[in-house]
NUDO-96314 format. One record per atom (N, C-alpha, C): x, y, z; atom name; residue in one letter. Coordinates in steps of 0.02 Angstrom, whole numbers, plus 32768, in hexadecimal, padded with zeros to 4 digits. Last residue first. Example, Ala and Ser with C-alpha at 12.3 -4.5 7.8 and 13.67 -1.06 7.14 Angstrom:
BEGIN
NODE     xx     yy     zz   name   resn
NODE   8282   7F90   8162      N      s
NODE   82AC   7FCB   8165     CA      s
NODE   8285   8002   818A      C      s
NODE   8294   7EE4   8186      N      a
NODE   8267   7F1F   8186     CA      a
NODE   8294   7F5B   8186      C      a
END
This chain:
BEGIN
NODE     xx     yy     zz   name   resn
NODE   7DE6   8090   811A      N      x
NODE   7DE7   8049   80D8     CA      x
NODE   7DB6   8028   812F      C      x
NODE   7DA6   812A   812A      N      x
NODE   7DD7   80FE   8148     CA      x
NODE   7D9E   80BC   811C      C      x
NODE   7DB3   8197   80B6      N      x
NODE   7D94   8171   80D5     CA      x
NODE   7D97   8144   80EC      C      x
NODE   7DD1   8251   808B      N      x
NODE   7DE9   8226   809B     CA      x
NODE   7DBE   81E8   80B9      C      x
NODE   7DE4   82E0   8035      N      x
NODE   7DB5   82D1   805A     CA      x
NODE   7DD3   826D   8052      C      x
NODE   7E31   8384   8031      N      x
NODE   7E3B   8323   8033     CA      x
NODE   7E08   8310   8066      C      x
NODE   7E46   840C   7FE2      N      x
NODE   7E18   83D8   7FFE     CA      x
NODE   7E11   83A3   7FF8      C      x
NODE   7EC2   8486   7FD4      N      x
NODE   7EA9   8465   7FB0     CA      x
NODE   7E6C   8428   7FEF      C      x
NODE   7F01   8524   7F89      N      x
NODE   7EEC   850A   7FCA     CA      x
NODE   7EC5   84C0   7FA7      C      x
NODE   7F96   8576   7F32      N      x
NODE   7F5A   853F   7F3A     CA      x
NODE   7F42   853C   7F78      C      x
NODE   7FE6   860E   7EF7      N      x
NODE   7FE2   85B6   7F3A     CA      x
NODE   7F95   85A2   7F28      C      x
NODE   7FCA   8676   7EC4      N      x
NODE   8007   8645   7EB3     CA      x
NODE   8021   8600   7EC3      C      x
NODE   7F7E   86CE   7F12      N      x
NODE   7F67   869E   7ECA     CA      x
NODE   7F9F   866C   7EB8      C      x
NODE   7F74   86CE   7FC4      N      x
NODE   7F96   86D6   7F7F     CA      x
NODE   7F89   86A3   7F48      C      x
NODE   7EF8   86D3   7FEB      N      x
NODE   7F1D   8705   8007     CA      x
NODE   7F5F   86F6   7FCA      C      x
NODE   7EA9   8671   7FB6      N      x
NODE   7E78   86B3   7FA6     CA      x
NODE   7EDC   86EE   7FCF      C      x
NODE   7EE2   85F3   7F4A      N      x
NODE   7EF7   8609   7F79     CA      x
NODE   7EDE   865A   7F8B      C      x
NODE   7E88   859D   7ED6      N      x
NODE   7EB9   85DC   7EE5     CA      x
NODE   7EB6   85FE   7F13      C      x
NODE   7E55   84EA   7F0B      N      x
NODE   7E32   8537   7EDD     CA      x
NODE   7E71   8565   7EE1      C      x
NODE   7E1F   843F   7EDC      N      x
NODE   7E77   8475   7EE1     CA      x
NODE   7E47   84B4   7ED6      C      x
NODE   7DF5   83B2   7F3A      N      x
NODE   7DEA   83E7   7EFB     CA      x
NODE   7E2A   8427   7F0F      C      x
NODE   7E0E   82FC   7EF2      N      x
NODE   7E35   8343   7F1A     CA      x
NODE   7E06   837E   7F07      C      x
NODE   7D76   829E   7EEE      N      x
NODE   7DAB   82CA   7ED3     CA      x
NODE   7DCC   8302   7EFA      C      x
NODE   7D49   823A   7F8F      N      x
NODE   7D30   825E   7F5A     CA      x
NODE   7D73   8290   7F28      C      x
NODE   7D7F   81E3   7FDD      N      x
NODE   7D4F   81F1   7FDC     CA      x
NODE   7D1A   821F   7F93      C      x
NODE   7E21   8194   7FBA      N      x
NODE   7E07   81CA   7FD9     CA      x
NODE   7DAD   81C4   7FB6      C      x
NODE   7E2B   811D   8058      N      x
NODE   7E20   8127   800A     CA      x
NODE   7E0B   816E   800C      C      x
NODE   7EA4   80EE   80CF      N      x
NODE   7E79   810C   80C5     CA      x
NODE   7E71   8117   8071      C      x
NODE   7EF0   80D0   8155      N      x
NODE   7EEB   809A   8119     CA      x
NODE   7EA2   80C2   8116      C      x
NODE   7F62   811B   81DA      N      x
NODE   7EFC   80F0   81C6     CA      x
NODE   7F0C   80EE   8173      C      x
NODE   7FB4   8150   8258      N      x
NODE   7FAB   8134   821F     CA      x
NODE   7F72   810A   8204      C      x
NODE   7FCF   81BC   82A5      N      x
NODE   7FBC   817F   82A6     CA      x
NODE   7FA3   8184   825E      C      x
NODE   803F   8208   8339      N      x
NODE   8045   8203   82DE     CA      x
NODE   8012   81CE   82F5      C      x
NODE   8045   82A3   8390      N      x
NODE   8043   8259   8392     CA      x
NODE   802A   8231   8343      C      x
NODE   8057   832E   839D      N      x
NODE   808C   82FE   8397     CA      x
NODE   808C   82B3   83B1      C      x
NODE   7FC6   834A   8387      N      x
NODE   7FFC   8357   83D4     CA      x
NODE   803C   8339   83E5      C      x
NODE   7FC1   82E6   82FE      N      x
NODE   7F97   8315   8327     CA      x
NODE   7FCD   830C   8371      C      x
NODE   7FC8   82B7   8274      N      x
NODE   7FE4   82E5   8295     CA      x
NODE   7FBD   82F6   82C6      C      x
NODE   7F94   8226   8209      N      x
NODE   7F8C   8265   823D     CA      x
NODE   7FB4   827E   826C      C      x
NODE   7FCC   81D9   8173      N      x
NODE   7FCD   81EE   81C4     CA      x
NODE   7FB2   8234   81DB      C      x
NODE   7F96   817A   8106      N      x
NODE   7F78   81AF   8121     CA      x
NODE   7F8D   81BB   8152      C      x
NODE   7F8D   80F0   808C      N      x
NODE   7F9D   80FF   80DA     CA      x
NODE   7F9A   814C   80E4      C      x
NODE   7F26   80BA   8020      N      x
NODE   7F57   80D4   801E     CA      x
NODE   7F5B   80F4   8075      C      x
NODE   7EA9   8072   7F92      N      x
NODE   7EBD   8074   7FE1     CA      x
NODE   7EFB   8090   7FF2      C      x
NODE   7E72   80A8   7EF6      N      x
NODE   7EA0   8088   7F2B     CA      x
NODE   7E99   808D   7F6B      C      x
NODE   7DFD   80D3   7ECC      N      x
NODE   7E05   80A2   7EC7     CA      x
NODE   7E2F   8079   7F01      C      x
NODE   7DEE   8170   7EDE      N      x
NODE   7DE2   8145   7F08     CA      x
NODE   7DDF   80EE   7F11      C      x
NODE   7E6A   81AC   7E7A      N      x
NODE   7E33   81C7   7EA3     CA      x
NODE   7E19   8193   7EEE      C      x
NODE   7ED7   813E   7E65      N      x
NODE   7E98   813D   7E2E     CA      x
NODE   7E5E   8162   7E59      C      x
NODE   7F52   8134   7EA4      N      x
NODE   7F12   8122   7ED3     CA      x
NODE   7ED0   812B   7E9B      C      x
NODE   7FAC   8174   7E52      N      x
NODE   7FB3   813C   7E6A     CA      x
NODE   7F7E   8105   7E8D      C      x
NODE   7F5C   81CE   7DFF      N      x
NODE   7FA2   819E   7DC2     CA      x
NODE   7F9C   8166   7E0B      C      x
NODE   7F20   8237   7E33      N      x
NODE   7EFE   8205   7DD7     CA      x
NODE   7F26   81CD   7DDD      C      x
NODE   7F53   823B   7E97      N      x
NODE   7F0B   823F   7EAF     CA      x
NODE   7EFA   8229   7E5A      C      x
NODE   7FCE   8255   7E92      N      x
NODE   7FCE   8220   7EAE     CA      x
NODE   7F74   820D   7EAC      C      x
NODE   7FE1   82C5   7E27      N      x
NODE   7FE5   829F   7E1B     CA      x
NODE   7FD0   823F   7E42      C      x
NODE   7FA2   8321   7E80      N      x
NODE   7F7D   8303   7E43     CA      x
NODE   7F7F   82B4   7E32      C      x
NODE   7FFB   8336   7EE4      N      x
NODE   7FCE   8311   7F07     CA      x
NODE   7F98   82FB   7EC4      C      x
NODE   8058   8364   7E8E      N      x
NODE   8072   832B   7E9D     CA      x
NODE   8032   82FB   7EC3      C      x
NODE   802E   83E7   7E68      N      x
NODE   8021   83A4   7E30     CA      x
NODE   8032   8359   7E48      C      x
NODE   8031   8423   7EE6      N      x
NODE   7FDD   83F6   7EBE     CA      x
NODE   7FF1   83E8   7E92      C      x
NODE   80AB   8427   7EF9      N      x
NODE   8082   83FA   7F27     CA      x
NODE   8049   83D5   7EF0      C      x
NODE   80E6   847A   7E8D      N      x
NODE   80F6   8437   7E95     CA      x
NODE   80C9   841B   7EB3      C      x
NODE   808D   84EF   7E9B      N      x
NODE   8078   84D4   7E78     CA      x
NODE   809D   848E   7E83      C      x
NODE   805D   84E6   7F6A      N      x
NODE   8083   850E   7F27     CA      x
NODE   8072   84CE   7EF0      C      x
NODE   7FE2   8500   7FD4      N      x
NODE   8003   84DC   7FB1     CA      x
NODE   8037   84F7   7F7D      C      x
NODE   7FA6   8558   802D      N      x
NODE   7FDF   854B   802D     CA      x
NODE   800B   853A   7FF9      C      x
NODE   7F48   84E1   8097      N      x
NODE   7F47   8525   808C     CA      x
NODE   7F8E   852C   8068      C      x
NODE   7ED1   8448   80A7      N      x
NODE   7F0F   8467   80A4     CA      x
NODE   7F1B   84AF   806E      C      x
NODE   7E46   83FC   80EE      N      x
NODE   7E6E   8431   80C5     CA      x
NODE   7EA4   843C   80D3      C      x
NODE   7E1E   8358   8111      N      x
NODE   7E6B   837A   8115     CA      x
NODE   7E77   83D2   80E6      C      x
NODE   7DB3   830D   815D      N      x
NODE   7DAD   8333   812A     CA      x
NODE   7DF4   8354   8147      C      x
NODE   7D9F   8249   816F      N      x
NODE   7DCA   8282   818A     CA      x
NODE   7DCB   82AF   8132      C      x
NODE   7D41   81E7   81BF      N      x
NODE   7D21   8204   8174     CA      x
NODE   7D6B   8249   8193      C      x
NODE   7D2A   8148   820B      N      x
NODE   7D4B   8183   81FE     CA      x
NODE   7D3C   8198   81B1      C      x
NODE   7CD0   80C1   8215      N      x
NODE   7CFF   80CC   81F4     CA      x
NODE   7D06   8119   81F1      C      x
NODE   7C89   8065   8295      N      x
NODE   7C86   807F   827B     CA      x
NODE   7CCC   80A3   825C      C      x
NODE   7C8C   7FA4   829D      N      x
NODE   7C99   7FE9   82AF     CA      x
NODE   7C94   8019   8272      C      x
NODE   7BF5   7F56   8278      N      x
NODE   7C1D   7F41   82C7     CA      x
NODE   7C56   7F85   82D9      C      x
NODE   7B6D   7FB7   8240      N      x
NODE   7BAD   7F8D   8241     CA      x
NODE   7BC3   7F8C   8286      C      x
NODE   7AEF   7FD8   8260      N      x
NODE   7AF6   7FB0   8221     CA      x
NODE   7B46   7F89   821B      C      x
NODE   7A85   7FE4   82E4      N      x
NODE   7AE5   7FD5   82DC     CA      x
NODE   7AD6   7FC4   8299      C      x
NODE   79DF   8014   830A      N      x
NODE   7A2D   7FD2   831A     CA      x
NODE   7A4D   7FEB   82F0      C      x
NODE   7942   8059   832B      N      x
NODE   7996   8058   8320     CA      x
NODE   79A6   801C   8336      C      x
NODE   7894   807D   8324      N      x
NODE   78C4   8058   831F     CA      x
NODE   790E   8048   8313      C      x
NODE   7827   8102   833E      N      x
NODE   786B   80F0   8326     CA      x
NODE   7888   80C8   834E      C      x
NODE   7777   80EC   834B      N      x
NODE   77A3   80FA   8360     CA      x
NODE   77FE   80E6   8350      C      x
NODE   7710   80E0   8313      N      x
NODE   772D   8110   82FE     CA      x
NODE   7765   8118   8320      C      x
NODE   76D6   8061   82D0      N      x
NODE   76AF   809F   8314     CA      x
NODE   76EC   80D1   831F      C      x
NODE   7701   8036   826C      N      x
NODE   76CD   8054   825F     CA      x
NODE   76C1   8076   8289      C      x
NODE   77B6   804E   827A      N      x
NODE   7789   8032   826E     CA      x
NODE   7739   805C   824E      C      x
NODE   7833   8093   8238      N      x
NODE   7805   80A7   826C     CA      x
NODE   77BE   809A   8245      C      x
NODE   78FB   807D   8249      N      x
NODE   78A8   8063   8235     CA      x
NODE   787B   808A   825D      C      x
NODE   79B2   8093   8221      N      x
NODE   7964   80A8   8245     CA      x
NODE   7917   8095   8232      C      x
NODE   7A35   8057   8250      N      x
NODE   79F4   8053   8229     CA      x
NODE   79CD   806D   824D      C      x
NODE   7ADA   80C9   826B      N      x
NODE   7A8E   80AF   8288     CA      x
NODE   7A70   80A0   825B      C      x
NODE   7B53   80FE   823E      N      x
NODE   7B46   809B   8236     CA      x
NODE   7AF8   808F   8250      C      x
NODE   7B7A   8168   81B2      N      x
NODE   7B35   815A   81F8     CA      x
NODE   7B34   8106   8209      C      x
NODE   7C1C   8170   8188      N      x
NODE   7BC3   814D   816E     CA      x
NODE   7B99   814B   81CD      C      x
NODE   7C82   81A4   81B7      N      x
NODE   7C83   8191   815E     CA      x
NODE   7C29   8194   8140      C      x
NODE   7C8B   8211   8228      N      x
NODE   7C7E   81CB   821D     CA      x
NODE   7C61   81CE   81DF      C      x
NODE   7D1F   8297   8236      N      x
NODE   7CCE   8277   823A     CA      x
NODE   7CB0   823F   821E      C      x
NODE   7D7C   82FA   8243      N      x
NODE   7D6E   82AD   824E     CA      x
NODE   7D36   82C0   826E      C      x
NODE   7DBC   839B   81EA      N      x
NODE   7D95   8364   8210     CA      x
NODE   7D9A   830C   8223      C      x
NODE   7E28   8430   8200      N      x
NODE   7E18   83E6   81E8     CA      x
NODE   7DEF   83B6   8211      C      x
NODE   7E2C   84B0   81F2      N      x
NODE   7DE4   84A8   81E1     CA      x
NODE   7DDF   8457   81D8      C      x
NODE   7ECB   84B6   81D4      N      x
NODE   7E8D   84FC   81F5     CA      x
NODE   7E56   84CE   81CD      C      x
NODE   7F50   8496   8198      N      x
NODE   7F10   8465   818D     CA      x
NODE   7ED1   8477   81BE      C      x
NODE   7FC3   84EF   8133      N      x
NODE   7F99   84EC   816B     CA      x
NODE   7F6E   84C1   8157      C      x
NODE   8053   847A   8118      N      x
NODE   802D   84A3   810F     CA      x
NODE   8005   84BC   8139      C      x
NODE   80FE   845E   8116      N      x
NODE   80DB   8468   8129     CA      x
NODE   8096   849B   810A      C      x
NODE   814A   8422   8061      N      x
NODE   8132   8466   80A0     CA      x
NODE   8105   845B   80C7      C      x
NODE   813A   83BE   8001      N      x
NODE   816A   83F4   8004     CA      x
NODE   818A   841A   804F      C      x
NODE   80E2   833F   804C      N      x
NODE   80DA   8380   801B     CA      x
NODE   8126   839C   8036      C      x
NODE   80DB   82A0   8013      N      x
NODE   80FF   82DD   8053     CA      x
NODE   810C   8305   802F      C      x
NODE   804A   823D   7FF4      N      x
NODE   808D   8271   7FDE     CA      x
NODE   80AA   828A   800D      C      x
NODE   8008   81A4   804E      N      x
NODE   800E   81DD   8030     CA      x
NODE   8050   820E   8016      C      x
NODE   805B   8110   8010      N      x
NODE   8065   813A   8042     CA      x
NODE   8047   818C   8029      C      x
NODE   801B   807C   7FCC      N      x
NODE   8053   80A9   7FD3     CA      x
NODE   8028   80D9   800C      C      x
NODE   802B   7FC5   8000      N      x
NODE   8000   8000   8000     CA      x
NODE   802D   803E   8000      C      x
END
């Protein structure tokens, strides 16, 4: 399984989430009206949203390239670490939906871009 990219540069990641991939509750509600729940799965799977601020043009062709050429968008499976308080972890994740890239509103010359991610 390859390894996400190591961008160039630190970037900013201001606004990043974890949140669960899929609702695991079923819900029913019979005839007398009252709602029925259970578990559709045994665990639930992480949904991590990553903006990043920043980018220069090497980065986003390199995160292009890994998001057409290695992982086929979401075909592949591919490892993912998190950074958080200087503790690393690592999750086996597809990405979710296409990078999207817009122009950097404080300078046009950088990228900011949106990884949306889904633990395998």
């Amino acid at each position: 399984m390859v390894d996400f990219p190591t961008l160039s540069r630190g970037v900013c990641i201001a606004g990043y989430q974890e949140t669960l991939a899929i609702d695991p509750t079923l819900r029913t509600v019979p005839e007398d009206g009252k709602m029925m729940t259970r578990g559709r799965v045994t665990s639930a799977k992480k949904r991590f949203t990553v903006p990043l601020s920043g980018i220069n043009d090497t980065d986003k062709a390199l995160l292009e390239e890994f998001e057409i050429n290695t992982v086929n968008v979401g075909a592949e499976t591919f490892n993912w670490t998190r950074h958080k308080q200087g503790v690393e972890v690592t999750f086996a994740v597809r990405l979710a939906e296409p990078i999207t890239f817009q122009l950097n509103s404080d300078d046009p010359t950088l990228w900011d871009a949106m990884i949306v991610m889904d633990e395998d």
